[in-house]
Residue frames relative to the residue before (quaternion, step in Angstrom):
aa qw qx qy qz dx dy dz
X 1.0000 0.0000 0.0000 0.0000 0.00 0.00 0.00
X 0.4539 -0.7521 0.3719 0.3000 3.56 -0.84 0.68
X 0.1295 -0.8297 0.5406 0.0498 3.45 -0.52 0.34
X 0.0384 -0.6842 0.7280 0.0181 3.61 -1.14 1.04
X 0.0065 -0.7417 0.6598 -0.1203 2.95 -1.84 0.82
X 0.0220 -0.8159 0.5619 -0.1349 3.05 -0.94 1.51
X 0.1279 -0.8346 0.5268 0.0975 3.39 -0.56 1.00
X 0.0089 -0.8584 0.5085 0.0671 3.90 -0.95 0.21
X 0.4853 -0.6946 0.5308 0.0151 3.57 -1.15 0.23
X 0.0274 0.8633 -0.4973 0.0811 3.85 1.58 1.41
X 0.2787 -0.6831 0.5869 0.3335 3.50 -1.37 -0.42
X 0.4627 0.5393 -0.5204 0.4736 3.47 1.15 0.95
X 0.5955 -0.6793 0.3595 0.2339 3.16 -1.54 0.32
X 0.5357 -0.6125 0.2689 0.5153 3.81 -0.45 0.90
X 0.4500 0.6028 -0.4603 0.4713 4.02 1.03 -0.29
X 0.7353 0.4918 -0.2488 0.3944 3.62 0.63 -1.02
X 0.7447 0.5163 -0.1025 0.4102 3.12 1.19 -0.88
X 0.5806 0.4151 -0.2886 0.6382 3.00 1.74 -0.79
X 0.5084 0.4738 -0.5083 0.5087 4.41 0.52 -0.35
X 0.8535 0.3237 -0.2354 0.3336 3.93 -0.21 -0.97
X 0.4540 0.4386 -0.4492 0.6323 3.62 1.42 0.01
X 0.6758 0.4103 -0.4390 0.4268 4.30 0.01 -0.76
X 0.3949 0.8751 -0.1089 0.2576 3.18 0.93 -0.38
X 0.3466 0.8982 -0.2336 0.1364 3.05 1.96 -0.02
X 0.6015 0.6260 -0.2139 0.4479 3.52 1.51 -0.69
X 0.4740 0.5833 -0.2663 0.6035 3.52 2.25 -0.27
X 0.6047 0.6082 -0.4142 0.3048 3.65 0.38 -1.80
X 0.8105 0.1873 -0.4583 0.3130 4.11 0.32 0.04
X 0.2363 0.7375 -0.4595 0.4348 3.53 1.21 0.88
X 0.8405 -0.0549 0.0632 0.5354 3.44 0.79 -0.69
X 0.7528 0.3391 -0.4399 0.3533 3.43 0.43 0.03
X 0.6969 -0.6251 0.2549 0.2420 3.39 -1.50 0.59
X 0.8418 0.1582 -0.0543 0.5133 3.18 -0.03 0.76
X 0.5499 0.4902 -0.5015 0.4537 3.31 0.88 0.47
X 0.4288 -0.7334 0.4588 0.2603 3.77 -0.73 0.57
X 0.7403 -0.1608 0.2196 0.6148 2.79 1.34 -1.85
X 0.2086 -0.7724 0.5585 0.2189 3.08 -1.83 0.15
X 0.1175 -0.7810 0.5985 0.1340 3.55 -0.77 -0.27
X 0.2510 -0.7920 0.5545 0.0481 3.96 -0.35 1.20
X 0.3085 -0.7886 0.4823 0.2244 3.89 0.25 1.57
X 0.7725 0.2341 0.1827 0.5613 3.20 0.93 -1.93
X 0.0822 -0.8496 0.5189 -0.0464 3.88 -1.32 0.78
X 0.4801 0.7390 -0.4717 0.0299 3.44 -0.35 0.56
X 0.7167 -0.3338 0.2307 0.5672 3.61 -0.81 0.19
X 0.8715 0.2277 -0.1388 0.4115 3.70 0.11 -0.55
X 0.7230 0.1715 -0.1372 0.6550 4.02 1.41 -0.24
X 0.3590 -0.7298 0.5818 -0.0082 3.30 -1.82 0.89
X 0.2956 0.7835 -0.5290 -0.1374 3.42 -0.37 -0.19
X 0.0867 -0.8768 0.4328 -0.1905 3.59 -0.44 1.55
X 0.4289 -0.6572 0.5845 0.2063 3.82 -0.85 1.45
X 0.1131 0.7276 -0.6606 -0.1463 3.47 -1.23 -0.08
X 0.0520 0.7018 -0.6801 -0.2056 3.76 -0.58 0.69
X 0.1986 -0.6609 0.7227 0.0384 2.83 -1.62 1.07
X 0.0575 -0.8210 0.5618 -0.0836 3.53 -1.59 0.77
X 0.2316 0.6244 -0.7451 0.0366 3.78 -1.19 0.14
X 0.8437 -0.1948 -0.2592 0.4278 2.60 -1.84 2.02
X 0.8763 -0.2938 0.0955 0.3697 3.38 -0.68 -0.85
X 0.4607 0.6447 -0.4234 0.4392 3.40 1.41 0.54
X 0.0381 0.6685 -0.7282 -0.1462 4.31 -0.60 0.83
X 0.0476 -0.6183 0.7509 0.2271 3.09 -1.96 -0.37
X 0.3466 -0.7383 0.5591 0.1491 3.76 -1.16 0.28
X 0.0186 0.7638 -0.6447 -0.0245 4.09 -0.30 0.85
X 0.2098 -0.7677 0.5950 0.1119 2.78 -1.21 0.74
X 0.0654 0.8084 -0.5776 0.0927 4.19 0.35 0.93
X 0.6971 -0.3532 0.6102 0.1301 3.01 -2.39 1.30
X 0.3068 0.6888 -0.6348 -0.1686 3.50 -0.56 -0.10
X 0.5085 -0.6602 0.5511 0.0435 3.81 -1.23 1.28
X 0.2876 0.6772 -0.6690 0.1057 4.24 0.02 0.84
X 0.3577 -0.5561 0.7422 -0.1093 2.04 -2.48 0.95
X 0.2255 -0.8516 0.4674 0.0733 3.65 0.10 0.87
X 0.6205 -0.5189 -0.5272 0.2603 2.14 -0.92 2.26
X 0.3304 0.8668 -0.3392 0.1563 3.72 0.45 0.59
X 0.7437 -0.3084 0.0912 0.5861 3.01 1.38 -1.08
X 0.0535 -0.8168 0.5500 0.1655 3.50 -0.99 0.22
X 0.0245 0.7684 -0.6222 -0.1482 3.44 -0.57 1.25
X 0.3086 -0.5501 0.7608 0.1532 3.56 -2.10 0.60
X 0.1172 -0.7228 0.6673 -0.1363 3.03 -1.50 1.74
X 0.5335 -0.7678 0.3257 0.1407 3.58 -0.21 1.61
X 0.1373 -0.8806 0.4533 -0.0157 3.38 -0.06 1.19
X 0.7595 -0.2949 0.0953 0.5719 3.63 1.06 -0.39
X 0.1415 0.8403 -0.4327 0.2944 3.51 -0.84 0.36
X 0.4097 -0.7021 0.4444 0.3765 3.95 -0.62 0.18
X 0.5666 0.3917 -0.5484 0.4741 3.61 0.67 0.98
X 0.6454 -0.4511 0.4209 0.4504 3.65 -1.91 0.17
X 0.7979 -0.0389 0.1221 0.5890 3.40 0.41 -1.28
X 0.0344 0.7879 -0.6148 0.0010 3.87 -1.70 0.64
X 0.1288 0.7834 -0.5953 0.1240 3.34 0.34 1.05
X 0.0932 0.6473 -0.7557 0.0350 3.87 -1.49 0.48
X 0.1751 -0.6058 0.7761 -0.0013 2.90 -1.73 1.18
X 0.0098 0.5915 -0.7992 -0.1065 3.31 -2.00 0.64
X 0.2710 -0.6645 0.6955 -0.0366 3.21 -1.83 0.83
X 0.0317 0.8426 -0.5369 -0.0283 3.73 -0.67 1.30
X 0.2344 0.8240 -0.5053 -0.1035 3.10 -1.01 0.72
X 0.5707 -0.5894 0.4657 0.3317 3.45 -1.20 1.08
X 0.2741 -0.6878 0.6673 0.0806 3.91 -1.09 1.40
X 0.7131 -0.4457 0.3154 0.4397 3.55 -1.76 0.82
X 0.7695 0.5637 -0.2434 0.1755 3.48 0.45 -1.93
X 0.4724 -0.5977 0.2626 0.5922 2.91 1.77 -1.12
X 0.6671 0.2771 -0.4834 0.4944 4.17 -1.51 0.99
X 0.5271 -0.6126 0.5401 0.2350 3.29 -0.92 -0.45
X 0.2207 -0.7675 0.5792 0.1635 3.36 -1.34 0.26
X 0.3015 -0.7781 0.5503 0.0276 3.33 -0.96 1.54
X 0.3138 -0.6753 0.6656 0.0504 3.43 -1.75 1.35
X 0.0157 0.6544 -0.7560 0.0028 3.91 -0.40 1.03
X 0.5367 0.4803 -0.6027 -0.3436 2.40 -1.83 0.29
X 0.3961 -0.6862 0.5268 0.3076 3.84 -0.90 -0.50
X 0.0496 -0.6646 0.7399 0.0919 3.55 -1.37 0.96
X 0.2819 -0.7547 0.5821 -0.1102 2.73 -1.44 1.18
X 0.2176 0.8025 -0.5520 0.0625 4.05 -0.68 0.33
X 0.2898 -0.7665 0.5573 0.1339 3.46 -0.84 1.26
X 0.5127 -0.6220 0.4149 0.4220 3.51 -1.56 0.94
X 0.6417 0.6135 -0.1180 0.4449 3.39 1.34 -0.34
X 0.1602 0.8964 -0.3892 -0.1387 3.25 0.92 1.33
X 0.2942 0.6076 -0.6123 0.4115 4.17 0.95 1.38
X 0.7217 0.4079 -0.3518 0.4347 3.34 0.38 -1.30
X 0.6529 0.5290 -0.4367 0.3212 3.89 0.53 -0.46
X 0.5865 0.5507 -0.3493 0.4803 3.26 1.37 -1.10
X 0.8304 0.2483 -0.1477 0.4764 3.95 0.72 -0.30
X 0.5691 0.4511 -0.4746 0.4973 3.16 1.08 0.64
X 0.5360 0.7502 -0.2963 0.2493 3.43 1.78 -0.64
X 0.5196 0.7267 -0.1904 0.4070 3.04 1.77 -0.59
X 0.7083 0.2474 -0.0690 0.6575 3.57 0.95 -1.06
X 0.4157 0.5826 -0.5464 0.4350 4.14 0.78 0.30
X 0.5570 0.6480 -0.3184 0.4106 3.53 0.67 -0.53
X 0.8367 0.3415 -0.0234 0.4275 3.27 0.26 -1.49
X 0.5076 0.6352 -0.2276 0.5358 3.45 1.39 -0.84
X 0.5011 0.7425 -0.0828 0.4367 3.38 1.38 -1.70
X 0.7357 0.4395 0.0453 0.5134 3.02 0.28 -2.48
X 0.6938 0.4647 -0.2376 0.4962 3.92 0.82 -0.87
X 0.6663 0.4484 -0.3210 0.5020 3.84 0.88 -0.71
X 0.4820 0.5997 -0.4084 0.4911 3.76 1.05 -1.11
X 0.7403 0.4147 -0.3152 0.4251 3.86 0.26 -1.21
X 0.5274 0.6499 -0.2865 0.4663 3.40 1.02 -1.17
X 0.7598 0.4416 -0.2486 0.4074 3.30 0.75 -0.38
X 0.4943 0.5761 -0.2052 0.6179 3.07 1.78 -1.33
X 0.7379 0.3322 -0.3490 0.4726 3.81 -0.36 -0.87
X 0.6231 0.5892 -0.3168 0.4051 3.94 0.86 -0.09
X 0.7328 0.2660 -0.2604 0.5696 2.73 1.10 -0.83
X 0.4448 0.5971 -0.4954 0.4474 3.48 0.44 0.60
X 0.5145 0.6937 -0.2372 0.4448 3.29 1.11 -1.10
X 0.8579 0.3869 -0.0222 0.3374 2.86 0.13 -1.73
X 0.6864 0.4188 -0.0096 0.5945 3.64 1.46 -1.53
X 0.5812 -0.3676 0.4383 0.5787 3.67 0.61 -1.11
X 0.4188 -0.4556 0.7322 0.2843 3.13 -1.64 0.07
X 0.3253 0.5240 -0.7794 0.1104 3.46 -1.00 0.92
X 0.0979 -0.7519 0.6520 0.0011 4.33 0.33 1.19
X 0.7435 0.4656 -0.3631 0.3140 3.67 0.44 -1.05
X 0.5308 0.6121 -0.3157 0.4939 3.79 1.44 -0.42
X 0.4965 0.7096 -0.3056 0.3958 3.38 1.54 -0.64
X 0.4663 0.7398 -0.4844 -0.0223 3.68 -0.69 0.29
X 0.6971 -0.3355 0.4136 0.4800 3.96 -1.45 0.07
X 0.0284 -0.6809 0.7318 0.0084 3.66 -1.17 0.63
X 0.2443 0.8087 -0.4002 0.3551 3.94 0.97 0.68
């Protein structure tokens, strides 16, 4: 199954980071290509949550578990949807100097193993674009301190 991973180094705190990733009722404010969500179910420690995602005239609908840990981690576990399997995990922790340092990543497998080989290409970048999406939020939201921002890869 493929797997991306992406690891970083914020100046917000892992509390911050873990509120705006739980956050699912926000995600079409700013991230790409989702349209919408809808949260079925809520509690302090489990999620269950629709996302329709889209570009131009293609939608799809997932339907994902999502697993929290306050402010540590939050993993999403792939309930239904037009891939085989979609699981992502994030992990926060708060570093001595100050912000925190975030663990993405996401595995991913299509029922369709052509279309993976050629969608596999642009999963990356798409990937690489939502990660920021997140970053330019929290800036948004906390300050803008982007230049404090960096790759820990």
């Amino acid at each position: 199954m493929p797997s991306i991973r992406e690891t970083r180094r914020l100046p917000y705190s892992a509390e911050q980071m873990f509120d705006l990733v739980a956050d699912v009722d926000r995600y079409p404010e700013f991230l790409p290509w989702v349209v919408a969500t809808r949260v079925r179910d809520d509690s302090e420690t489990e999620m269950t949550a629709d996302m329709l995602v889209g570009f131009k005239a293609l939608r799809e609908k997932f339907t994902s578990k999502v697993v929290k840990q306050r402010p540590s981690s939050i993993n999403v576990h792939y309930i239904d949807g037009p891939l085989r399997d979609l699981d992502n995990n994030w992990t926060f922790r708060d570093v001595e100097d100050g912000g925190c340092e975030i663990d993405f990543c996401v595995d991913f497998a299509f029922k369709n193993l052509m279309f993976e080989t050629l969608a596999g290409q642009y999963i990356d970048r798409a990937f690489r674009k939502m990660v920021a999406a997140f970053e330019t939020r929290a800036g948004e939201l906390y300050g803008s301190s982007s230049s404090s921002a960096q790759s820990v890869a």
